[in-house]
N, C-alpha and C positions, 0 to 999 in steps of 0.2 A: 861254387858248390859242385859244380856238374865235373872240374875238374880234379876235384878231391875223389870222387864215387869211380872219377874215369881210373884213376893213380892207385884207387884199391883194386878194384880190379885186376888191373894188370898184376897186383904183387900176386891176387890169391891165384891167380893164371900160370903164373912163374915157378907158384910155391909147387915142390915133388909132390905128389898124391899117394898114397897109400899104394903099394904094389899088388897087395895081397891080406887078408883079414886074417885073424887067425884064429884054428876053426877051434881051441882051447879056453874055456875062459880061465880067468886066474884064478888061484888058490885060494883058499876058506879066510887065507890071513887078509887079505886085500879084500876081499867084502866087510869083514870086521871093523879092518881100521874105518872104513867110512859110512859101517854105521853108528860107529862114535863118535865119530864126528860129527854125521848129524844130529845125533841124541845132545853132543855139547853146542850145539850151536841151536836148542832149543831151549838152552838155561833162561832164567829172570835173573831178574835185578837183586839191591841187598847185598851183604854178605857172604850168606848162605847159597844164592844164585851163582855167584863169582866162585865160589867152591866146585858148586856143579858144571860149571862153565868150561871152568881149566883141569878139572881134573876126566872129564872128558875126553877133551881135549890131549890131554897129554898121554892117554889112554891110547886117545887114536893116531898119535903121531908114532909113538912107538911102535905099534903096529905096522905102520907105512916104513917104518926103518926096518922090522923083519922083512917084510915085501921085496924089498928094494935089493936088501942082502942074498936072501934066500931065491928071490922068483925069477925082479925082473931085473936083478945083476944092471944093476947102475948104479955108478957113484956119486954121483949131480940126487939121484932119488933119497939114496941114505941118507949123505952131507945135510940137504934141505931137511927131512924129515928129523932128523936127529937136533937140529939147531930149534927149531919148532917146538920140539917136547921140553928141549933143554929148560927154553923160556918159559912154557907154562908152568914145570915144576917150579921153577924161580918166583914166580907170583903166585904159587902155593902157596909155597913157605914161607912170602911175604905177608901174606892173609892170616897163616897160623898165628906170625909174629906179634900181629898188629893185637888180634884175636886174645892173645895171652896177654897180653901189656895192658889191653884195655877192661881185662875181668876183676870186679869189682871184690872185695873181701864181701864173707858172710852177712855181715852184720848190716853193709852198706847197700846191698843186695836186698837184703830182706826190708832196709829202709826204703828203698827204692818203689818196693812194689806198695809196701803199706800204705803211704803216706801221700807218695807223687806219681804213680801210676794211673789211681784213679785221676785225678787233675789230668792226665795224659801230659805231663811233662815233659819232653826230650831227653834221650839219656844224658846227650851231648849236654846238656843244658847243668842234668845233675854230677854229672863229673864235673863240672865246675864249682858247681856248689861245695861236694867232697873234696875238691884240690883246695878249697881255700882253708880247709878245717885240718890240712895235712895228712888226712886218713887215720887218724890217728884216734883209737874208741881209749877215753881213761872210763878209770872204775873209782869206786868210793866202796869201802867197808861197810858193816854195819854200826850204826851209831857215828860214824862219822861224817862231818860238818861240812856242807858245801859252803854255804857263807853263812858269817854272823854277824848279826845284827848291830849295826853301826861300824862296822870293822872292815868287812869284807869289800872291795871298791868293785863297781861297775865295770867292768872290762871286757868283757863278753860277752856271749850268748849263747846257751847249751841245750842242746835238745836230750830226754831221758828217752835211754834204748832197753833196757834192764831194769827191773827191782820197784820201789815206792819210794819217796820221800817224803817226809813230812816238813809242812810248812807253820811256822809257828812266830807271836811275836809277846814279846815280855813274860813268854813261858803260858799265854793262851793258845789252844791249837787251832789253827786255821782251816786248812782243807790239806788233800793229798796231792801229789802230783804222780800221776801213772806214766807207764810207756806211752813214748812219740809226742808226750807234751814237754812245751818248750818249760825248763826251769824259772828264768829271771826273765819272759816277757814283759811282764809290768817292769821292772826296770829296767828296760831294753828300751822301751817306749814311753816313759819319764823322763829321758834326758836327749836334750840334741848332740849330733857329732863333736860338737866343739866342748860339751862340758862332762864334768866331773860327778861322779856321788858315791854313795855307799849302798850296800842294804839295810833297809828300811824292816827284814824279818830275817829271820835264822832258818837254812834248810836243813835237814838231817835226814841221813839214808837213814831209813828203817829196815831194809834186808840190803843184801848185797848187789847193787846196782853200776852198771854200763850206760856211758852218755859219749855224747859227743861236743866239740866247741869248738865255736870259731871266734878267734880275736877281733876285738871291738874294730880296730881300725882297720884290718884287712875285710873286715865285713862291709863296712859303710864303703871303702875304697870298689869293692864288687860291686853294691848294691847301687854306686854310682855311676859305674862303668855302664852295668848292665839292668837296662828298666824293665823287662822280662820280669827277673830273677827280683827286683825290688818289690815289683807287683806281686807274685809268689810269695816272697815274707812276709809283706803287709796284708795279706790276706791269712796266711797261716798266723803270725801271730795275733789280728784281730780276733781268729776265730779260738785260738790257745786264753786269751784273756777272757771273753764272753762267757766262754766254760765255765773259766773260775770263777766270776762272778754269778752267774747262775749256781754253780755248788756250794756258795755262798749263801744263796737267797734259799736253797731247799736245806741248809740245814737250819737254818732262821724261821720256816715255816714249820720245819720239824721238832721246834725248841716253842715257837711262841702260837702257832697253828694263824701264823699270818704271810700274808704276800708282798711282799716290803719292795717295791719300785726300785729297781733294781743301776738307776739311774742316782739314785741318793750316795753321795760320800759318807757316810756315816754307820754303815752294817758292823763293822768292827764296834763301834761302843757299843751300839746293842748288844753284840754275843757277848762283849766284855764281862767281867767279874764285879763290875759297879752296876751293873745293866742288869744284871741279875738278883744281885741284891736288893736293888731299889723294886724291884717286880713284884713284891708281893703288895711291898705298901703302896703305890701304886695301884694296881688291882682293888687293895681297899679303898682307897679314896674314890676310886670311878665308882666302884658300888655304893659307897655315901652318897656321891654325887647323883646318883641315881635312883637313888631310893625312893625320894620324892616322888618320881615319875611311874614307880611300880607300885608306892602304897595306895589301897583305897582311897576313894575320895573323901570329904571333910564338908562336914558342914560352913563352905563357907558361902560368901556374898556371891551374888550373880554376876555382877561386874567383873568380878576375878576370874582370870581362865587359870588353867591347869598348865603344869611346867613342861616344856616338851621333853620329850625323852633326846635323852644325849645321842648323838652323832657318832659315829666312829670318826677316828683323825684321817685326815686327807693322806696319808703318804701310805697308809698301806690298806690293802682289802681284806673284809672279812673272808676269809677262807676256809672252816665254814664256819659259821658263828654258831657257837653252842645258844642252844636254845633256854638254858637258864637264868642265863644274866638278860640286860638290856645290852651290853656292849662289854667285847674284850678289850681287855687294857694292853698297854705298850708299854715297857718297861722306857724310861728316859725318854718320853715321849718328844720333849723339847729340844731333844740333840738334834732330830732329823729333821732338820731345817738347812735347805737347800745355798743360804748366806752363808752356813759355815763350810762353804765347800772348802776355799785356801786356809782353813786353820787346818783341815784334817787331811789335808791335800797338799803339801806345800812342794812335792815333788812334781808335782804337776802343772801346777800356776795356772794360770789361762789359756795353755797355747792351743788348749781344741782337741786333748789328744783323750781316748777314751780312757776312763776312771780305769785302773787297774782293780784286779781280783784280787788283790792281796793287800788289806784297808793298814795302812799305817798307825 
């Protein structure tokens, strides 16, 4: 060690020393350049940082090239200074490159923020998602049929970006589907990778609507790759299904002023056209059935009690129960029976997957 300290020495002893200071400082251009330099060498991180970093930078190196040329007349200062700037400009315009290549279209942009910003999503994450759909937004007319019923096969899955669709089945209308809901999640999530099916309702633009889609098997192929992105779906489309059946159950409250368990397979026949019809006589019958319970009492034996009054049925709540009758009725009271899940469900079978909003 002591030999190292001794061998500097000696060189900085050896080394010429300044003959003379000189009594001039430099020119306006040689402060400049380094205080761009330091102003670039205070950049951050990001993007945006590396912008401010290098263009700084390259600020200041050119500057040191006038210096060099103009002051201090060296060609060793230029040469340097000049090969310096060269490079910075060169991962400018590498940053612009990248910058423009990776700007999203309008549509994917404004998807972006809607739907997976709040989630706090990674861009990175949703340019993936956008690469697998090809970037590519189709449209539908109006009146015009995304699928029909029994015809149309499962192959996809489309998110709506534009317009309304309406969902319908044997010419009953179902619900809407608005922007940023997914179209066919119940049958997204009705079939496994390995199988096959159709739709089970008919969708139709009703104004002039923009969507997007990504192919059945380059989807599941992603969603297998990447468990992120599969958790992302499975959460976006449990929560795109829930909707529909909730829109389902409020217009069932708004039709019978009941709260129907929204867990039951069976809300389609209710809203149904049999379901309706049967409602009045129905209605009458619970008030026969009741009448007993409302008419005065009778002169009968002591031993005899009085008939209780009827019960509302277990599968839906009074919400609010009109105060005239003893109890509202339910139009096909006996459909919503929890046994007949796989007749009205066969798209589903048992595998645990939540009941889709759109009742077959």
């Amino acid at each position: 060690m002591s030999a190292n300290s001794s061998r500097a020495g000696q060189l900085l002893s050896q080394a010429s020393a300044c003959v003379s200071w000189k009594q001039d400082v430099e020119g306006a251009v040689y402060h400049l350049a380094n205080c761009l330099l330091l102003l670039g060498f205070m950049g951050g991180s990001g993007v945006y940082g590396c912008f401010y970093f290098f263009g700084f930078l390259s600020a200041g190196y050119l500057c040191c090239v006038l210096w060099g040329w103009f002051s201090a007349c060296g060609l060793d200062i230029v040469l340097w200074s000049f090969l310096l700037a060269v490079v910075c400009l060169l991962q400018l315009a590498h940053l612009v490159y990248r910058l423009r290549e990776d700007t999203l279209a309008e549509e994917f942009d404004l998807l972006y923020k809607t739907l997976c910003l709040p989630l706090q999503v990674p861009l990175q994450t949703y340019k993936e998602i956008v690469h697998c759909c090809e970037k590519q937004v189709l449209t539908l007319a109006t009146e015009q049929t995304y699928a029909v019923e029994g015809e149309t096969p499962i192959n996809r899955l489309s998110l709506l970006l534009s317009g309304r669709v309406r969902v319908s089945q044997d010419g009953q209308f179902l619900h809407y589907i608005f922007p940023y809901q997914f179209m066919d999640s119940p049958e997204w999530e009705s079939l496994q990778p390995s199988e096959e099916g159709v739709f089970q309702v008919t969708l139709t633009a009703e104004t002039s609507c923009s969507y997007i889609s990504w192919p059945r098997k380059s989807l599941h192929l992603l969603l297998t790759k990447e468990r992120y992105i599969s958790c992302l779906f499975s959460a976006l489309l449990g929560y795109d299904i829930s909707e529909k059946l909730y829109t389902l159950n409020d217009k069932l409250f708004a039709k019978f002023g009941l709260r129907f368990d929204i867990r039951l397979p069976s809300l389609y026949h209710v809203l149904g056209p049999t379901a309706a019809d049967a409602g009045p006589e129905s209605e009458k019958g619970d008030e026969e059935a009741c009448e007993p319970a409302a008419s005065p009492p009778q002169a009968t034996p002591t031993s005899l009690q009085q008939t209780p009054p009827c019960s509302p049925p277990p599968a839906a709540t009074n919400f609010p129960a009109p105060p005239s009758r003893a109890r509202l009725s339910r139009p096909d009271s006996g459909i919503l029976e929890i046994d007949d899940f796989p007749s009205y469900f066969p798209q589903f079978g048992f595998s645990g997957k939540v009941a889709a909003g759109r009742i077959p």
